[in-house]
N, C-alpha and C positions, 0 to 999 in steps of 0.2 A: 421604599426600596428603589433605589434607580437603575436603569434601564443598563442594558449592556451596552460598551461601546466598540471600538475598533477593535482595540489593545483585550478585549476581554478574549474575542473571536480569534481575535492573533495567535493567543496565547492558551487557548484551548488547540487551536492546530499545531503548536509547536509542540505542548504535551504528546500530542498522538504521533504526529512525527518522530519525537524523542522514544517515547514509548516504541515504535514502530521499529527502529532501527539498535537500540537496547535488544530487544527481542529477538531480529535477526542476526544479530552479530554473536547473541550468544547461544539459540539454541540452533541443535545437528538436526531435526528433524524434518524436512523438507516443506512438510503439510504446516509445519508453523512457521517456517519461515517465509511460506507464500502467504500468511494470512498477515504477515507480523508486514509483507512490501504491500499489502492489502490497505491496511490501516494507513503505512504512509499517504499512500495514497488519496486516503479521507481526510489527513489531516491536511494536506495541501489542498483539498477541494475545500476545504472551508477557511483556509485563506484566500483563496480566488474568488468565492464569494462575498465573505468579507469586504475585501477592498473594492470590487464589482459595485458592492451597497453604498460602499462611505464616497464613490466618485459619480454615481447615481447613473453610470451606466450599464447594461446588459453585458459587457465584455465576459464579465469573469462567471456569469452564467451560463454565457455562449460555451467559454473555455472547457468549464468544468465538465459539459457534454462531452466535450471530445476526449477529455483525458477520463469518464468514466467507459467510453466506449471504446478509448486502448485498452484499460484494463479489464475490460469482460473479456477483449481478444486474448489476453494476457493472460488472464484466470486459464480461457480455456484448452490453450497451449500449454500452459504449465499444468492443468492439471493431468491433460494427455500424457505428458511426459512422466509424470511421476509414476503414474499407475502403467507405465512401461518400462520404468527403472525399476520400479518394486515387484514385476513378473519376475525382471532377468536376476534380483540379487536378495527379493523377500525381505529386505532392510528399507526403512526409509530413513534412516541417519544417512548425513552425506557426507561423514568422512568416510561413507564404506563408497564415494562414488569421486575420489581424488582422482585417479587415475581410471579413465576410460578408455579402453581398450576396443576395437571395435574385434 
């Protein structure tokens, strides 16, 4: 069995990015479409890893740190936000949130 190469890593993050982005384009529900910018998010960390490996330096390790520590800030903003959209309107679809009105 041979080993995985570049193109294998590549091409598992592209999945999850495609995957990622399918998901939130096409569903309304807020809770899945943060999980669905979630996944993008992994799938681009395992291209930065990836190439990190195949150039045999730390960079895209380094990287990956910081773009997972936007996205905990990220998670935890958004998830603030929801569970304060969903007090004011009991819906988490978000064509019920087109138009914000303050």
């Amino acid at each position: 069995m041979a080993l995985p190469t570049l193109q294998h890593y590549l091409a598992v993050g592209a999945i999850m990015f495609c995957v990622g982005i399918i998901g939130f384009m096409t569903r309304r529900n807020l809770i899945v479409m943060f999980l669905c910018t979630e996944l993008m998010f992994q799938g681009v960390a395992i291209n930065l890893i990836a190439f990190g490996a195949y150039h045999h330096n730390l960079a895209g390790q380094a990287f990956v740190i910081f773009v997972l520590v936007i996205a905990a800030a990220e998670a935890s903003l958004a998830l603030g936000l929801v569970v304060l959209l969903f007090r004011s309107k009991n819906t988490l679809d978000a064509d019920a949130w087109r138009e914000l009105r303050g």
